[in-house]
C-alpha positions as CSV (number, residue, x, y, z in Angstrom):
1,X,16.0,-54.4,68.3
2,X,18.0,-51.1,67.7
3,X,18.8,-50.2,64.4
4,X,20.8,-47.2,62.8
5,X,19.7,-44.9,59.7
6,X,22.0,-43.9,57.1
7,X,22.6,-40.5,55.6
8,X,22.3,-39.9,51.8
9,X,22.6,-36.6,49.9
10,X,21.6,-34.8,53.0
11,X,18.4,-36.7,54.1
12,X,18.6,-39.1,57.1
13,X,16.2,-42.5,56.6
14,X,14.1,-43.0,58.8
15,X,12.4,-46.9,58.5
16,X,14.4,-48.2,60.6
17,X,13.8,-45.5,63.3
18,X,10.1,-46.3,62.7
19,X,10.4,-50.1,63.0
20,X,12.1,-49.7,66.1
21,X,9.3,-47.7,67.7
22,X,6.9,-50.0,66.5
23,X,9.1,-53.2,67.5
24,X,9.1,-51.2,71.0
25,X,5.2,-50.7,70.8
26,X,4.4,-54.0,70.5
27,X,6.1,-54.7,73.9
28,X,5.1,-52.3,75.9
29,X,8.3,-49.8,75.9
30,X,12.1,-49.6,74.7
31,X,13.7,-51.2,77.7
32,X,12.0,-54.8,77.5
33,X,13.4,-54.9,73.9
34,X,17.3,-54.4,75.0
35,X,18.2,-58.2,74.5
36,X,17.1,-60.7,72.6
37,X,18.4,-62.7,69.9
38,X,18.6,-61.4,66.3
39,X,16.5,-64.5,64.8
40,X,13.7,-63.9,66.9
41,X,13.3,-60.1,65.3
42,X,13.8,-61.4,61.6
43,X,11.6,-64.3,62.4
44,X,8.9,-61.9,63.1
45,X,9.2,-59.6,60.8
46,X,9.5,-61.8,57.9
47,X,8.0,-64.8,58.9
48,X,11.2,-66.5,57.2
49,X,12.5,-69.6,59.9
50,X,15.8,-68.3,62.1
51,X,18.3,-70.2,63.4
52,X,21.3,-69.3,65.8
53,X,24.6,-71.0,65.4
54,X,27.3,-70.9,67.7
55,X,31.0,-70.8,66.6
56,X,31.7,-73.8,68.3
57,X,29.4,-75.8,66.6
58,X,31.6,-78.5,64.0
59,X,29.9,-77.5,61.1
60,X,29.5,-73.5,61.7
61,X,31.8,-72.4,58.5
62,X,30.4,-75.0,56.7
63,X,27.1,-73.6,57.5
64,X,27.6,-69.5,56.9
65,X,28.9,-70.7,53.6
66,X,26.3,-72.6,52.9
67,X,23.5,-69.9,54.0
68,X,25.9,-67.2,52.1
69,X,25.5,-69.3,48.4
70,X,21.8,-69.8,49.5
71,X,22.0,-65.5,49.5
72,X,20.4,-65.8,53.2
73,X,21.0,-62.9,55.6
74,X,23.3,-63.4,58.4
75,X,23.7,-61.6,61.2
76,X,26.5,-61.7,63.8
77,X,26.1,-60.8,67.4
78,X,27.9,-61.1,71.1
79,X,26.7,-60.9,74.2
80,X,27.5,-57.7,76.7
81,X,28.4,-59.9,79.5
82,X,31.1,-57.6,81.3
83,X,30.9,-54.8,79.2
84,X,29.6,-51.4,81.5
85,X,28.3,-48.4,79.3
């Protein structure tokens, strides 16, 4: 899980630094938390059920409009495969 704070009138948030830390606490250190799918972090910090869908599934737009009425978050993600830092 990595997250980014936002900057508002001059002060810098900070939750999301500190739920990083913790998320990075709980396993040990920052590096076993580098992958990993989205659900499995907002699964277990809500306790709401997570799915992944894949854009090749038939019903995937059908779905994110579906999820998007229900007001559900959605998240989008790709893998690094390839891609050098």
């Amino acid at each position: 899980m990595f997250a980014k704070s936002r900057e508002e009138n001059g002060s810098l948030e900070i939750w999301c630094m500190m739920i990083e830390k913790a998320w990075a606490k709980i396993f040990g250190n920052y590096e076993v938390t580098e992958a990993g799918f989205t659900k499995d972090v907002l699964n277990s910090l809500t306790g709401a059920p997570c799915e992944n869908l894949e854009t090749e599934d038939k019903d995937f737009w059908n779905l994110i409009v579906k999820y998007s009425n229900a007001n559900y978050v959605i998240t989008g993600a790709c893998d690094n495969e390839g891609v050098s830092y």
